[in-house]
Residue, then its C-alpha position, 0 to 999 in steps of 0.5 A: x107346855x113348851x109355847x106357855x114357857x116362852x110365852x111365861x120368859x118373854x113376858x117380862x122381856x117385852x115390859x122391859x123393853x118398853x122403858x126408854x131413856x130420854x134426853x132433851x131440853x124442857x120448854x114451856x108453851x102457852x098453849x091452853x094455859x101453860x103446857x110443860x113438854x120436853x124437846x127430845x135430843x132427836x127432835x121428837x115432843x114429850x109431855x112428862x107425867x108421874x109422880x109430882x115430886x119428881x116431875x116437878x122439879x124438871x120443869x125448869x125452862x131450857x134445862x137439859x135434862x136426861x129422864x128414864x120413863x115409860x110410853x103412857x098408853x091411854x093417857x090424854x092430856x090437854x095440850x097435845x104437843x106430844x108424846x106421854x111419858x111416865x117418868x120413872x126416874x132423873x138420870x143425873x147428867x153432868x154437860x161440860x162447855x166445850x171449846x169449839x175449833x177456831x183456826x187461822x185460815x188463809x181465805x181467798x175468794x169473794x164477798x156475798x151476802x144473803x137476803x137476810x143481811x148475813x155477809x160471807x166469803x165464798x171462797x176458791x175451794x167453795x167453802x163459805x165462811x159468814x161474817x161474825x160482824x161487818x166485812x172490814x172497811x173496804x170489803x164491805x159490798x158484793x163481788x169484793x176480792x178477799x186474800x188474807x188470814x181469818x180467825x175462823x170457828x169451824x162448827x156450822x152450828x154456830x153460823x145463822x146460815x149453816x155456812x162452813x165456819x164463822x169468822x171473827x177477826x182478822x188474824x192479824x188483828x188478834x195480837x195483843x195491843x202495845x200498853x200505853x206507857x205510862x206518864x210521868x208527873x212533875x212532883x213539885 
């Protein structure tokens, strides 16, 4: 009696834990005509099915998207990119731009640049910072020295090289340029 009453509780428990919420961003491949699958947050491929009118409506290309759905076990599907979910239901999300960190760092060190063209700075303390644009005049080749203030954006997700940070400017090349002043025209 005891072993059918846990097994009668645990029952429901264990359907539930098989609901999952997934976060990703939809894409669309030509792969045997035309696939729909959603690039999970982590990393891991999903193809979405379910009910038409809400798995439509998500097939917007390079839309995040948060989803609540269950594993499609038996199911099978043409393209095979990933796993099968049934979509029970789109959790409205709300993503907001963000304002990545940018300082003025005082770099010294030397200029590189990679096989693929990128310039950056290596500097004393062997952090490396890349080039949003060309070194300035004079900077431009191997081995340059390098001892002035850079407008920097510290997030390795924003180089091409997984570098330490981006730099933009120059800092003292951010203030404002002096307006032009204005003419003065002969009304005869």
């Amino acid at each position: 009696m005891k072993s059918f009453l846990i097994v009668f509780f645990l029952l429901p428990l264990s359907a539930f834990g098989q609901e999952l919420t997934i976060s990703g961003t939809m894409h669309h491949s030509t792969l045997e005509g035309g696939c729909w699958y959603l690039q999970g947050d982590g990393g891991k491929r999903y193809e979405l099915i379910g009910d038409p009118s809400v798995v439509n409506p998500l097939r917007v290309d390079g839309e995040h998207i948060v989803v609540r759905a269950t594993p499609a076990k038996g199911a099978a599907s043409v393209c095979m990119i990933g796993e099968i979910v049934r979509v029970l239901q789109r959790i409205d999300t709300m993503r907001y731009a963000i304002d990545l960190p940018v300082m003025t760092i005082h770099i010294v060190g030397t200029v590189h640049r990679t096989r693929s063209g990128v310039w950056y700075v290596k500097d004393t303390d062997r952090h490396e910072y890349e080039f949003k644009t060309a070194p300035p005049d004079g900077k431009r080749h191997i081995g340059a020295y390098i001892n002035e203030s850079f407008r920097v954006v510290v997030d390795k997700k924003s180089t091409r090289t997984n570098k330490d940070g981006v730099i933009y400017v120059p800092a003292r090349e951010q203030s404002p340029k002096p307006r032009a002043k204005m003419k003065h025209y002969d009304v005869r």
